[in-house]
Backbone as CSV, one residue per row, in Angstrom:
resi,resn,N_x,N_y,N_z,CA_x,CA_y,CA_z,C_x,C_y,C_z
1,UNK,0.833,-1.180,0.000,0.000,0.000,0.000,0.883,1.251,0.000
2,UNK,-0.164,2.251,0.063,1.135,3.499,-0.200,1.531,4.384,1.075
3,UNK,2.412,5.223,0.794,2.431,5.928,2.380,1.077,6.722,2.764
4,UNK,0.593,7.210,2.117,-0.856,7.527,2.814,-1.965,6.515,2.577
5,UNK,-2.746,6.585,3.806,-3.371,5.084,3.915,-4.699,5.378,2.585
6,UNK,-5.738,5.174,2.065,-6.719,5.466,1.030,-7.896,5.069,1.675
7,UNK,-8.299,7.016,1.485,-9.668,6.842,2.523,-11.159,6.600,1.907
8,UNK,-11.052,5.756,0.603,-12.734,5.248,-0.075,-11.670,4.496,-0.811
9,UNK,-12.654,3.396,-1.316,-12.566,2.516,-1.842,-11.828,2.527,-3.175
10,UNK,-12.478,3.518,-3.756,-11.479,3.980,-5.426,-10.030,4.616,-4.969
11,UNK,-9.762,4.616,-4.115,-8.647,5.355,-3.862,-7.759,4.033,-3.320
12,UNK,-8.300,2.805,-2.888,-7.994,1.756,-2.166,-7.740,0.511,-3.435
13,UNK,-8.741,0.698,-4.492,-8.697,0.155,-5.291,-7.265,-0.296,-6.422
14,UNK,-6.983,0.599,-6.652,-5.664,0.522,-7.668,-4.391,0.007,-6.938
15,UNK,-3.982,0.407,-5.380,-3.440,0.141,-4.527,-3.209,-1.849,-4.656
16,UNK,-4.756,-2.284,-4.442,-5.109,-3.612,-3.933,-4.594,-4.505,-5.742
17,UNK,-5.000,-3.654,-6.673,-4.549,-4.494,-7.716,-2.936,-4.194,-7.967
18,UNK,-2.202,-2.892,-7.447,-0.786,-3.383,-7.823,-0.457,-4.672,-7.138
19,UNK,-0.629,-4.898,-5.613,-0.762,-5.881,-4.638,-0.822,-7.306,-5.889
20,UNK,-1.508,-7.227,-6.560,-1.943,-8.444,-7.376,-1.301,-8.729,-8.789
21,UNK,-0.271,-8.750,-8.832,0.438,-8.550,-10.203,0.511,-9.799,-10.955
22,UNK,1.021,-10.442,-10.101,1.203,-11.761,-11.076,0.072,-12.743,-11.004
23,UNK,-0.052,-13.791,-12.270,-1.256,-14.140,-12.365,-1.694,-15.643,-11.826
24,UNK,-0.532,-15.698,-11.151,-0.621,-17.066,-10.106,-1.553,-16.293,-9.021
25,UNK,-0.852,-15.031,-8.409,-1.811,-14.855,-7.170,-2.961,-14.519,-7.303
26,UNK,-3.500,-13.986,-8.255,-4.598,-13.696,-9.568,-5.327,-15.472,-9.023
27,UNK,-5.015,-16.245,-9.354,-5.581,-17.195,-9.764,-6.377,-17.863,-8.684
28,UNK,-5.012,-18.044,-7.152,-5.439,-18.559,-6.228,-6.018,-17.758,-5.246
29,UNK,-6.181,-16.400,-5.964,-7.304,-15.400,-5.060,-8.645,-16.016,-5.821
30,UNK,-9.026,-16.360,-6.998,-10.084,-16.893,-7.204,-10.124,-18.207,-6.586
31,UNK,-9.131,-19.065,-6.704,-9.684,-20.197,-6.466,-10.254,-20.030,-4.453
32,UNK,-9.736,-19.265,-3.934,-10.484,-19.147,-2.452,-11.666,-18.106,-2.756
33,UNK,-11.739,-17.483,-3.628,-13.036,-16.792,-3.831,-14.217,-18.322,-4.079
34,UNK,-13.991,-18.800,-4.976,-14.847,-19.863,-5.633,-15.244,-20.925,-4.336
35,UNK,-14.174,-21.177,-3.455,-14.419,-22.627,-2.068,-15.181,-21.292,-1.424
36,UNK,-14.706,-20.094,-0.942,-15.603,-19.327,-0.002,-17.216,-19.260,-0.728
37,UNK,-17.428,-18.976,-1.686,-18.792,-19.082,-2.577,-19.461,-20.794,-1.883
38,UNK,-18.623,-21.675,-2.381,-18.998,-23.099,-2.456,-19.386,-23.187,-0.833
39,UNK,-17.913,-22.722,0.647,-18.746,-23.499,1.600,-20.214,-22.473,2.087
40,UNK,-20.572,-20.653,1.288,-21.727,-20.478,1.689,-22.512,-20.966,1.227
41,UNK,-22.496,-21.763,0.076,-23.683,-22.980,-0.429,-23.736,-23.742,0.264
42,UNK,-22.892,-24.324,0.322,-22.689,-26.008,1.536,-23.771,-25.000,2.434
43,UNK,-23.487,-23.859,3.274,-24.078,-23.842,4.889,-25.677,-23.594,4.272
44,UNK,-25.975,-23.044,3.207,-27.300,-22.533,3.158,-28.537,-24.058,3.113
45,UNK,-27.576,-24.868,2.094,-28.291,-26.137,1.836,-28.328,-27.138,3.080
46,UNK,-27.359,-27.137,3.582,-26.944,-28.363,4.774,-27.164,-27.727,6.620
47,UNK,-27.062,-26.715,6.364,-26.928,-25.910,7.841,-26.210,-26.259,8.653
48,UNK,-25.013,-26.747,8.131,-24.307,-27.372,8.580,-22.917,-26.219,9.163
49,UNK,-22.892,-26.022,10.569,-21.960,-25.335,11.075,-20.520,-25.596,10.486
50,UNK,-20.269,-26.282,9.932,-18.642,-26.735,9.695,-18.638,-25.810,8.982
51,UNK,-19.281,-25.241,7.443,-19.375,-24.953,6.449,-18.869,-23.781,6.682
52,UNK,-19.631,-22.901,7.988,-19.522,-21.853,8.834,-17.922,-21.274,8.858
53,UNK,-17.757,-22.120,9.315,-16.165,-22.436,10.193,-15.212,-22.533,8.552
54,UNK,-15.807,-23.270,7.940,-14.898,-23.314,6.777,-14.750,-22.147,5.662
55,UNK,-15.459,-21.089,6.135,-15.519,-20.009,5.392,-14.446,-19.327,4.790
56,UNK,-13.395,-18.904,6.289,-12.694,-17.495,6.470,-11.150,-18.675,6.105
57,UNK,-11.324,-19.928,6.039,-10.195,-20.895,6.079,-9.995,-21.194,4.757
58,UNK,-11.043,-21.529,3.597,-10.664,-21.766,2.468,-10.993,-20.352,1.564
59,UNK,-11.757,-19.513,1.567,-11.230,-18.283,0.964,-9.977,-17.460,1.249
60,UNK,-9.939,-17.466,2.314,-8.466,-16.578,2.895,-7.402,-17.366,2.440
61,UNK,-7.498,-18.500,3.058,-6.401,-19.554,2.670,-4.993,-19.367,1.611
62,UNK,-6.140,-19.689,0.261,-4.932,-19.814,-0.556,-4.446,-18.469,-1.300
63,UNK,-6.005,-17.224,-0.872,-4.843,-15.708,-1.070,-3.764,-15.211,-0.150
64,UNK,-3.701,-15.800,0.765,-3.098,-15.806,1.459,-1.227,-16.333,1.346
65,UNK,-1.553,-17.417,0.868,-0.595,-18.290,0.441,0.273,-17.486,-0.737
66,UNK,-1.029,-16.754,-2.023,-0.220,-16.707,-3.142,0.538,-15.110,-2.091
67,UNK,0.232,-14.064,-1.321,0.912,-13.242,-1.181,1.933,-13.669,-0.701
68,UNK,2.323,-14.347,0.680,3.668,-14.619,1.016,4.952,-15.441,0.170
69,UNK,4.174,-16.133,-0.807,5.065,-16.986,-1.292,4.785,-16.568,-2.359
70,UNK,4.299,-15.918,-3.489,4.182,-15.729,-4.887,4.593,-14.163,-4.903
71,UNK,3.588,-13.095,-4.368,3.752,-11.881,-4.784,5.060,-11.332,-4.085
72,UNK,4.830,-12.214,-2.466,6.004,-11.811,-2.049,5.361,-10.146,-0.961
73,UNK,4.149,-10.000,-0.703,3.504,-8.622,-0.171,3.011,-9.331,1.146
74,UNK,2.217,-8.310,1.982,0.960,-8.410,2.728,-0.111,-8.356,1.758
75,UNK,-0.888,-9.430,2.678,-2.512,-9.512,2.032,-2.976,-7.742,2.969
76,UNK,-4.112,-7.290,1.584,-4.714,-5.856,2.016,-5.626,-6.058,3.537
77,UNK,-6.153,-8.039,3.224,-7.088,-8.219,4.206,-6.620,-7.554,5.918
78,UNK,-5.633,-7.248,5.721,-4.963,-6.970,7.277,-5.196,-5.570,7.510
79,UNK,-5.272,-4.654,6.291,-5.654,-3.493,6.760,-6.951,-2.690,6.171
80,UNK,-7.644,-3.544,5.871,-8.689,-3.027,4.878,-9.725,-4.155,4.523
81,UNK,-9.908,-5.101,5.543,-10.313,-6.316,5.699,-12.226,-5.850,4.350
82,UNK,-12.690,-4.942,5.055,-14.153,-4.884,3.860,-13.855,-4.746,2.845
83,UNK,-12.908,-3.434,2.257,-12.474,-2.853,1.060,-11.672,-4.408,0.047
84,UNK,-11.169,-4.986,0.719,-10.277,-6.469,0.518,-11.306,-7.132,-0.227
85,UNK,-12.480,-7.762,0.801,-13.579,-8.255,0.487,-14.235,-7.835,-0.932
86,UNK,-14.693,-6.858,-0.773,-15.358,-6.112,-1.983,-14.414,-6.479,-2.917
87,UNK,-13.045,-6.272,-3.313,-11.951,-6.001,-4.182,-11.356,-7.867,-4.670
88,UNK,-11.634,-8.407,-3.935,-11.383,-9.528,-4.315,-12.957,-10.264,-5.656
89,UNK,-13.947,-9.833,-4.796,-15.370,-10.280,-5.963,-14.905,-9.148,-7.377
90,UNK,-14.406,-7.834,-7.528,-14.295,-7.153,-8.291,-13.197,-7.605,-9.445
91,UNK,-12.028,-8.198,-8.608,-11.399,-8.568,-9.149,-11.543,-10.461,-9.878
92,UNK,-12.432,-11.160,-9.363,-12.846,-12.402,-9.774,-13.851,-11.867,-11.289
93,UNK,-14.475,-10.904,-11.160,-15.310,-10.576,-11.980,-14.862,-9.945,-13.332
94,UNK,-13.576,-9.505,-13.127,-12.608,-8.896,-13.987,-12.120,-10.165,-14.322
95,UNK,-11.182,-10.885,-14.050,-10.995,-12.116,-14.358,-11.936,-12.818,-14.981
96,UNK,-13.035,-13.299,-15.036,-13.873,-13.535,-15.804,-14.305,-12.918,-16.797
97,UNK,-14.878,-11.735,-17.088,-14.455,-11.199,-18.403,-13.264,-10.688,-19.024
98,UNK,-12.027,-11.373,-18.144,-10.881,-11.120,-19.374,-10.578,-9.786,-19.463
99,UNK,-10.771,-9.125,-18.130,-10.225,-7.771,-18.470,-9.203,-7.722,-17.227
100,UNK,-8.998,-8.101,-16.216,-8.215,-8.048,-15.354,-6.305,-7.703,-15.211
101,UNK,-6.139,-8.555,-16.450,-4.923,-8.002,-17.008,-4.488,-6.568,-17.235
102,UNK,-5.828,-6.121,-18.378,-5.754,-4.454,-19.038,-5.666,-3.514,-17.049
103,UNK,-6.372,-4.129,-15.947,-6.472,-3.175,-15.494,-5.127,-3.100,-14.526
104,UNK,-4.348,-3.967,-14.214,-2.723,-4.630,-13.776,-2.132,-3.197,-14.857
105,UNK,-2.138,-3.109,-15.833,-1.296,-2.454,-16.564,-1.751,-1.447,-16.026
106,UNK,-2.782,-0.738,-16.422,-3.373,1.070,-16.411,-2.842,1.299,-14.753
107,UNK,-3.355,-0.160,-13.716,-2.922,0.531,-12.119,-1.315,0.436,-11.960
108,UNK,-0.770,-0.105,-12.880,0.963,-0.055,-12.448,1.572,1.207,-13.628
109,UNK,0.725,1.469,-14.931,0.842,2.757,-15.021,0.799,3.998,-14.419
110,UNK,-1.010,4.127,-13.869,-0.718,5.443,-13.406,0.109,4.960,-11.475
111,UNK,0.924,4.234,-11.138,1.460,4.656,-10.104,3.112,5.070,-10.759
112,UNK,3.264,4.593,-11.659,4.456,5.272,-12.457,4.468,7.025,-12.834
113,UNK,2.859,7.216,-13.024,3.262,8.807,-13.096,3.867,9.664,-12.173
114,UNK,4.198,11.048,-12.732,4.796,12.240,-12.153,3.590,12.509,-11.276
115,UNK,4.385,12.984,-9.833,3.339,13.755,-8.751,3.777,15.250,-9.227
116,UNK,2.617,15.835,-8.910,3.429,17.504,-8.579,2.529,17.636,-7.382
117,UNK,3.341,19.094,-6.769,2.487,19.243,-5.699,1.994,21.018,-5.911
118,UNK,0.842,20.858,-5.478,-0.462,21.697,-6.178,-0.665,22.446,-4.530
119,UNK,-0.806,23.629,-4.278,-1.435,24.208,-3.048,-2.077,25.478,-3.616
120,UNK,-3.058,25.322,-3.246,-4.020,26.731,-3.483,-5.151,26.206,-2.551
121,UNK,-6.216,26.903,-2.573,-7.655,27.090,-1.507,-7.862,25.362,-1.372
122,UNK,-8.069,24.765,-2.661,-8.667,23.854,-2.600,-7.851,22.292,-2.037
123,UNK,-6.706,22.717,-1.685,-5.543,21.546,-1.543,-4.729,21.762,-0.347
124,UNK,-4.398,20.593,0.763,-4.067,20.772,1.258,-2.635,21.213,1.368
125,UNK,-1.545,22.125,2.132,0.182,22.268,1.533,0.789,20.558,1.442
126,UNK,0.865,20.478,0.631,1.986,19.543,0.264,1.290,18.082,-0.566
127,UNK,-0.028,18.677,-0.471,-0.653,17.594,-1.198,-0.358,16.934,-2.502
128,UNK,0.073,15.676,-2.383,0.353,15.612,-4.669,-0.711,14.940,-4.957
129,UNK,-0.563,15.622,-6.442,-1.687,15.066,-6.970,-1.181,14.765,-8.063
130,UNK,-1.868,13.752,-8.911,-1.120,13.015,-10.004,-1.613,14.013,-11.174
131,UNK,-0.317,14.384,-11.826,-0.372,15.263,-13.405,0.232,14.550,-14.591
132,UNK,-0.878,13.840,-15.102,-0.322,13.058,-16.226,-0.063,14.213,-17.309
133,UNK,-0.042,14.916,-17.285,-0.222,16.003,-18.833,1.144,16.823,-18.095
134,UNK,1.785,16.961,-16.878,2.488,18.161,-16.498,3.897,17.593,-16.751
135,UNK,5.106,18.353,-17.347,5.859,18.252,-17.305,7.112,18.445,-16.280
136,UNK,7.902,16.756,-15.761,8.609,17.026,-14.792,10.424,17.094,-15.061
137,UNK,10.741,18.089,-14.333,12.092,18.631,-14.676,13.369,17.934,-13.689
């Protein structure tokens, strides 16, 4: 994540997909998206408490896995546990239509752009803000 923490979700967003670069951890964030889907079926059909219990163990699980050993990061779930949530279905859903890749590029683009820093009425001193059009010297 970045040095300032991101206070809404779109601001949290681009953050959570640099986090996700390669497409192993891509993969086995779905595959614990898909068992977390499967054991809230299991509990709805069976009522079966295990299912319960097996929730936070096989979704977390193997994103879990691909960050320490694949991406090599912290999972976001540690500091942004809802925003995580949300961002993981967003990102399964991107993955499924095959756009998930295009958006890996545009979020590791714009963190490549030039900051400048902008102060007038509307900005706080020292605030940057990203100037894709401004030229840096």
């Amino acid at each position: 994540m970045s040095e300032r923490e991101p206070a809404t979700y779109e601001e949290f967003w681009p953050e959570y997909v640099r986090a996700h670069t390669k497409p192993a951890t891509r993969a086995l964030h779905a595959v614990g998206t898909g068992l977390f889907l499967a054991s809230v079926a299991a509990f709805l059909v069976t009522r079966r408490a295990r299912f319960l219990l097996a929730m936070p163990v096989v979704g977390y699980g193997p994103a879990w896995v691909s960050h320490f050993f694949i991406e090599g990061n912290m999972p976001a779930t540690f500091k942004h546990p809802l925003w995580s949530f949300r961002a993981d279905f967003e990102m399964m859903a991107r993955m499924i239509t095959g756009t998930m890749a295009a958006e890996v590029e545009r979020c590791a683009r714009a963190a490549d752009e030039p900051t400048v820093t902008i102060q007038g009425e509307d900005s706080a001193p020292g605030y940057a803000h990203a100037a894709p059009d401004a030229t840096v010297h």
